[in-house]
C-alpha positions, 0 to 999 in steps of 0.5 A, spaced: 942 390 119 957 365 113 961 361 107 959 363 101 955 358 096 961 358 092 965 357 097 971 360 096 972 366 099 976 372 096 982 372 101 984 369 105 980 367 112 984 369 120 983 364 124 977 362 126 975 368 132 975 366 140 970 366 143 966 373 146 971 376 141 967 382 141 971 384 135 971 377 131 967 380 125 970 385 124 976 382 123 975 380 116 977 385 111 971 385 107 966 386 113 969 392 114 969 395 108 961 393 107 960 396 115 964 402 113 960 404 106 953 402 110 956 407 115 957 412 111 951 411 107 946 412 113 950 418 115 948 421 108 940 419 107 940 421 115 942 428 113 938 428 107 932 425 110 932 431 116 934 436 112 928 436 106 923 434 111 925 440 115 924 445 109 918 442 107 914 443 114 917 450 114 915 452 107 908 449 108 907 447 115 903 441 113 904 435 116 902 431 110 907 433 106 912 429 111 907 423 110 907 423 103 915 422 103 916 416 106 909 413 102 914 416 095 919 412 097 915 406 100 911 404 093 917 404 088 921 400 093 916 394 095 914 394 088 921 392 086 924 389 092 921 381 091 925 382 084 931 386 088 932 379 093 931 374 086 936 379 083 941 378 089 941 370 089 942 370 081 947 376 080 954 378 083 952 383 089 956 387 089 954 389 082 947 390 084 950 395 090 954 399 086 949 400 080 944 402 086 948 407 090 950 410 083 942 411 083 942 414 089 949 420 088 945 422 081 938 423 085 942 426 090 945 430 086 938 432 083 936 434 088 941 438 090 940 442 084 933 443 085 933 446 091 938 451 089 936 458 090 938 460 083 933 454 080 928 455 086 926 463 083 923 459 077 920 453 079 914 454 082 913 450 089 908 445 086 913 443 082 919 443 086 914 438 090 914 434 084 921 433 083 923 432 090 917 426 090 920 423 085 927 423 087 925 420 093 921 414 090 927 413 084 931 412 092 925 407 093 927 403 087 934 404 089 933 401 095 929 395 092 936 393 090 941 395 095 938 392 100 936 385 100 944 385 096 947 388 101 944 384 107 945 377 103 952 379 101 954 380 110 952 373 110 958 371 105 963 375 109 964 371 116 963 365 119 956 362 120 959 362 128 959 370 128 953 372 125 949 374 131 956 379 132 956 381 125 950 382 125 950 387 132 956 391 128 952 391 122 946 395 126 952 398 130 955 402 124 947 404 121 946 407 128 952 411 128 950 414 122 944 414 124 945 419 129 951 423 126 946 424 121 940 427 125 945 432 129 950 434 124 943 435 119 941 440 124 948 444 125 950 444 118 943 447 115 943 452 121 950 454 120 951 453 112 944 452 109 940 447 105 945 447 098 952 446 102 949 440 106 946 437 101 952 438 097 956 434 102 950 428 103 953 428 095 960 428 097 959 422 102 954 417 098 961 418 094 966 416 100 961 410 100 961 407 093 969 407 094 968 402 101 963 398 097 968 397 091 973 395 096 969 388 097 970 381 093 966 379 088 959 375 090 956 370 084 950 367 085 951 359 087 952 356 079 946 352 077 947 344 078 948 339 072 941 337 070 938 343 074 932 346 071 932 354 073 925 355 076 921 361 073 921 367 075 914 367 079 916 360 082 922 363 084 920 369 088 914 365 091 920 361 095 922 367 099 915 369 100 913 361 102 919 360 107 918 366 110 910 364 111 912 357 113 917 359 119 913 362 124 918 364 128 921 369 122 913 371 120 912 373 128 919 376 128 917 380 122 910 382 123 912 384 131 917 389 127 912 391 121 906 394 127 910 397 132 914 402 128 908 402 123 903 405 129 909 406 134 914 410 130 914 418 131 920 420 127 917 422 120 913 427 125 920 430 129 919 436 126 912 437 128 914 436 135 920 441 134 917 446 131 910 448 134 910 443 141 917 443 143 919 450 140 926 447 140 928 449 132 933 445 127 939 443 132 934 441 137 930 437 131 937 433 130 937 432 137 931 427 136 932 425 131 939 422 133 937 421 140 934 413 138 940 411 135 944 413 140 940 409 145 940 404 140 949 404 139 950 404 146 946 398 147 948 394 140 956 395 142 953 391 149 950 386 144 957 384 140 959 381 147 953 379 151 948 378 145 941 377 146 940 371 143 940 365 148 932 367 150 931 371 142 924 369 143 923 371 151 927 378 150 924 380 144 917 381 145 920 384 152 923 389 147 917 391 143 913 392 149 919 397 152 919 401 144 912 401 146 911 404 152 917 410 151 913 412 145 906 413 149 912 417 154 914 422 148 907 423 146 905 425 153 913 429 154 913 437 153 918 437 157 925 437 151 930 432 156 925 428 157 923 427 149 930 426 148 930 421 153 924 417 151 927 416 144 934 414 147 930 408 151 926 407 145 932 405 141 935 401 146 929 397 145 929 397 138 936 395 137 935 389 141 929 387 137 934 388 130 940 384 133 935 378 136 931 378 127 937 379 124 940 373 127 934 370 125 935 370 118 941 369 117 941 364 121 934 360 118 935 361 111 938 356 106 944 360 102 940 360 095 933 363 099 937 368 103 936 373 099 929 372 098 928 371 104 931 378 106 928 382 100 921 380 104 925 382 110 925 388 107 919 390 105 916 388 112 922 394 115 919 399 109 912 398 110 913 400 117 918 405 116 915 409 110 908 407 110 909 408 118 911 416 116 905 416 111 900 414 117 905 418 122 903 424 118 896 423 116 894 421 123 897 427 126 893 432 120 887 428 124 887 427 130 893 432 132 901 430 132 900 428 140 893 423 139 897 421 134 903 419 138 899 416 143 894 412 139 900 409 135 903 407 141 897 404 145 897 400 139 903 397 139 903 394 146 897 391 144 899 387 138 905 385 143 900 382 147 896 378 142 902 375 139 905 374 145 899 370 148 899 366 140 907 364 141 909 362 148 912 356 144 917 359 140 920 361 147 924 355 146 928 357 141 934 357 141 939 361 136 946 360 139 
């Protein structure tokens, strides 16, 4: 999902890359550290993410409870991530890092401990649901400062020149996890059960912290002599202004929010696994790791033909593809073809994440970057996490399949609309 403003970076720079060097980001020693730890990180929160929805449908079998995980940790998260962004342009990032993934081994631990078998004969289920709700909104508040840190920090790490790469390898090792995740969730609960997979969820977010301690100090730029600090509301509203202020980057950002907002069926797999498909835990991680396989593959191809020269052009043809493979799973009753529909989808989302990051590393100026990312960040969880509330509430009123339909008839209108509201922008150029 640059130079710093300091100027002076930890370790000696390599040569400037080659050009098409589909490699060149990872060349820097700090990226790699930062790629690996988020690596490791979304394997962890992926497992973590299939494993707890899948036995909360099972003890329940209501799909509301898998709406009101993503709503738990979407209103801590948007609540403090404006705050989280001004933090990472005034304070050492790699600090903010560290003190949030800490956060997130402790709630993880937590966890762990609830749902284990000896805790779980004295607790009764409404409790249960009580503590597992809120660790994940203490994730939420985790997150408001690991994201707009981590996604400011890559920005310092590479040259400005290799940004759009940096920013396909940054999605590469998300996806990755993203889809050892969803599959090793699935095979890791049905052969060793909910306490060990958790435990090792615990051991992986630890792996991550170690590669996230391997990455250089990152100060915020020193005020200047006769500089007058902004307060804290003015200070915030900069990020929100600059990103209402470039249309390119609110269009990018509002296309993102609606799509997987109304179009995104994740949070409701287990639903299609369980009682439409029929196809049990292993075929649950399937699906869930089908869209990022799609995505890796084709974000592997971005790091050398990226899609920047027509962004504009490319991603709303991308939207409108994500839009259309989630009317073709909602229609599927057929597993292969569920699979499938969710591997395009992913193709077509990962372009759409490599043509908006680019964006906004390439737009802001070094002291709003990480402003600018945290409402970036707010955009992604409202569609991620209030998209699953919305996904599990619409699927408790309509049924899982109306639900998938409506959700992606509604995604190809709002390309249309804004595709009708932006034909300059296909100008733009990012490379």
């Amino acid at each position: 999902m640059s130079q710093s403003e300091s100027a002076v970076p930890a370790e000696p720079p390599p040569a400037a890359p080659a050009p098409h060097d589909a490699f060149a980001a990872l060349r820097y020693p700090a990226f790699r550290n930062l790629m690996g730890g988020a690596f490791l990180f979304t394997i962890g929160i992926q497992i973590q993410e299939v494993v707890i929805g899948y036995e909360l449908y099972t003890m329940t079998h209501r799909p509301i409870v898998l709406g009101l995980i993503g709503l738990a940790e979407a209103i801590p998260f948007i609540s403090l991530a404006l705050f989280g962004g001004l933090l990472a342009d005034r304070r050492d990032k790699r600090k903010l890092i560290l003190g949030s993934v800490s956060f997130v081994v402790a709630g993880s631990a937590t966890l762990l401990w609830a749902l284990l078998p000896a805790t779980r004969q004295w607790m009764s289920q409404t409790v249960l649901l009580g503590v597992i709700y809120g660790v994940i909104a203490a994730f939420g508040l985790a997150r408001g400062l690991f994201a707009p840190a981590a996604s400011a920090m890559s920005a310092f790490l590479v040259p400005r020149e290799i940004y759009s790469n940096s920013s396909a390898w940054r999605s590469t090792a998300w996806q990755a996890g993203a889809i050892l995740g969803p599959v090793s969730a699935g095979f890791l609960y049905a052969a060793f059960g909910l306490a060990a997979t958790l435990g090792l969820v615990v051991g992986l977010f630890i792996a991550a912290l170690a590669l996230f301690s391997g990455t250089p100090p990152q100060p915020p730029r020193p005020i200047a002599a006769g500089e007058v600090p902004a307060n804290l509301w003015q200070s915030l509203r900069e990020g929100i202004d600059f990103v209402l202020g470039n249309r390119i980057i609110w269009y990018a950002l509002s296309l993102d929010m609606f799509s997987v907002l109304f179009g995104g069926v994740v949070a409701i797999l287990p639903v299609f696994a369980a009682d439409i498909l029929q196809v049990g835990p292993q075929g649950l991680g399937v699906l869930r790791a089908a869209p990022s396989v799609g995505a890796m593959l084709t974000l592997l191809a971005c790091t050398r033909y990226p899609p920047t020269t027509h962004a504009w052009r490319n991603l709303l043809i991308a939207v409108a593809g994500f839009g259309v493979m989630t009317l073709i799973f909602g229609l599927s009753r057929i597993f292969w073809l569920s699979a499938a529909a969710l591997f395009v989808s992913g193709a077509f989302d990962s372009i759409s994440v490599v043509i908006r990051n680019t964006i906004l590393q390439v737009l802001p100026p070094d002291h709003l970057r990480g402003r600018v990312l945290s409402v970036n960040s707010i955009f992604i969880t409202s569609s991620n996490e209030l998209g699953a509330f919305q996904a599990g509430a619409s699927a408790s009123i309509f049924g899982a399949t109306r639900s998938v339909l409506i959700g992606g008839t509604l995604t190809l209108l709002i390309v249309g609309t804004i595709w009708r509201r932006s034909t300059d922008l296909f100008k733009v150029r990012l490379n």
